[in-house]
C-alpha positions as CSV (number, residue, x, y, z in Angstrom):
1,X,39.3,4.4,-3.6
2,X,39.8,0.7,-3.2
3,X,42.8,-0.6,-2.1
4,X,44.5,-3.6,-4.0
5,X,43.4,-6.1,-1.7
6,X,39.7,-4.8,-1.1
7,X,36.8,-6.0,-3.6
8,X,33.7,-4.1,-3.9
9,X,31.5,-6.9,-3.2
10,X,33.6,-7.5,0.2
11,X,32.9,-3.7,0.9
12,X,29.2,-3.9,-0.3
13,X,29.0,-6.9,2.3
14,X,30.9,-5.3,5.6
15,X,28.4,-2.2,4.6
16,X,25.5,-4.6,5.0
17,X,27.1,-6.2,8.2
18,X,27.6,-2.2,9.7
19,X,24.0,-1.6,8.6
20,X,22.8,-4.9,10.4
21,X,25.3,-4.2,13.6
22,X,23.5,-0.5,13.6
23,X,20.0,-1.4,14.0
24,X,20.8,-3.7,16.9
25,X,22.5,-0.9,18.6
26,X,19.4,0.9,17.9
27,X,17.4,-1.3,20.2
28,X,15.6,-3.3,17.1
29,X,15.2,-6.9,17.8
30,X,17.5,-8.1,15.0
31,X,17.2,-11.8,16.6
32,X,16.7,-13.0,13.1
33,X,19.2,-15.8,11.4
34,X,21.2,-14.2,8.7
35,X,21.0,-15.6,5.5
36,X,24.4,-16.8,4.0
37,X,25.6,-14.1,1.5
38,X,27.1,-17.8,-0.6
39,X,23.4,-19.6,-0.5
40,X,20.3,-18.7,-2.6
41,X,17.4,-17.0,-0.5
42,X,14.6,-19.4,0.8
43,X,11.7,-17.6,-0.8
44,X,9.4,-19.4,1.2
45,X,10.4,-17.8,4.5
46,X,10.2,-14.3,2.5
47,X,8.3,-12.4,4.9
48,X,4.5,-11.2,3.4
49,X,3.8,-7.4,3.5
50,X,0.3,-6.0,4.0
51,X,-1.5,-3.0,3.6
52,X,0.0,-1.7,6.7
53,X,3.7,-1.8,4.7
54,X,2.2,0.2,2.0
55,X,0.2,2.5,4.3
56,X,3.4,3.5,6.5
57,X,5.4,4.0,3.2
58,X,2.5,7.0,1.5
59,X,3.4,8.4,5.3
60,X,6.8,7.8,5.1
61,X,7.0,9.5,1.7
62,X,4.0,12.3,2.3
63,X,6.3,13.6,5.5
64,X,9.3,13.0,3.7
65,X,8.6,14.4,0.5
66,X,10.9,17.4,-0.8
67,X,13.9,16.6,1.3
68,X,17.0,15.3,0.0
69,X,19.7,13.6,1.8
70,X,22.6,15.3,3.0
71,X,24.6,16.9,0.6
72,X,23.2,15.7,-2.5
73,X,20.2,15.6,-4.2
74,X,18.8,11.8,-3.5
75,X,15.6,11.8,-2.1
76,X,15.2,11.1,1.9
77,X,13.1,8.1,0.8
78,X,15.5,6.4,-0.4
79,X,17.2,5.9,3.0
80,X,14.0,4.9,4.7
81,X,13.7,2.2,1.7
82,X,17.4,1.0,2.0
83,X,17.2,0.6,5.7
84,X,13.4,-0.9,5.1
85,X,14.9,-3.3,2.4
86,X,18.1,-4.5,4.7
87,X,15.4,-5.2,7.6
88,X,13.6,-7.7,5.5
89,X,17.1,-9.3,3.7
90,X,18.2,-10.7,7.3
91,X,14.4,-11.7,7.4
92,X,13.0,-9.1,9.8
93,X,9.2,-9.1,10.1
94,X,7.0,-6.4,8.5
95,X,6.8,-5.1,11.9
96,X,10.3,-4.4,11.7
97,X,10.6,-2.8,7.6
98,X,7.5,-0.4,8.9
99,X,9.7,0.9,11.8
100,X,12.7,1.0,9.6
101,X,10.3,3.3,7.3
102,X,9.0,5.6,10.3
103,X,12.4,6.0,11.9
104,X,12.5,9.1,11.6
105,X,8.7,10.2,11.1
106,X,8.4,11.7,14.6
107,X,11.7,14.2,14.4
108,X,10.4,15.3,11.0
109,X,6.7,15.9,11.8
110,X,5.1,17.2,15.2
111,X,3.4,13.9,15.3
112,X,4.1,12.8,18.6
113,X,5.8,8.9,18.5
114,X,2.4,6.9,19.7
115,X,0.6,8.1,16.7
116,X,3.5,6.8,14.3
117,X,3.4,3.7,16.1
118,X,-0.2,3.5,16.1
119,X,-0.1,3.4,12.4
């Protein structure tokens, strides 16, 4: 429960900023600016997804498909998308949303990691 002095869209916000922190620990080059959570997205420097995007999400979701997160019943996808989709908010490359999609691709599968990268 929220406290008196906490708002959800502060929490929603320091959630993004632990998300962000996370994949740097990770070893992802994060060296992106961060857009201002008070200014309106430059859709201009929106960054273009290919076929490559879409093909690495059919894997993501054929090796993925049937789990749940833990504890509940929310599809394993939906991770994979939310870390995909906070890659390309602080302007991360497609490069970087198709690794946030396959992060865990070579746990789940016996594919060894140089085939998921090669995709």
């Amino acid at each position: 429960m929220l406290g008196p002095t906490t708002s959800p869209r502060l929490t929603k916000t320091v959630t993004k900023a632990n998300r962000f922190a996370k994949l740097r620990r990770s070893g992802l080059n994060c060296d992106v600016a961060r857009p201002s959570p008070l200014e309106d997205h430059d859709m201009t420097r929106a960054t273009a997804l290919t076929d490559r995007f879409d093909r690495a999400l059919l894997y993501a979701t054929h090796i993925h498909g049937g789990q749940v997160r833990k504890g509940t019943l929310i599809p394993y996808i939906a991770h994979l998308l939310a870390v995909a989709a906070t890659v390309l908010e602080y302007n991360g490359s497609e490069d970087m949303a198709i690794a946030a999609l396959l992060h865990d691709a070579a746990e789940v599968t016996s594919t060894p990691a140089r085939a998921v990268a090669a995709l």
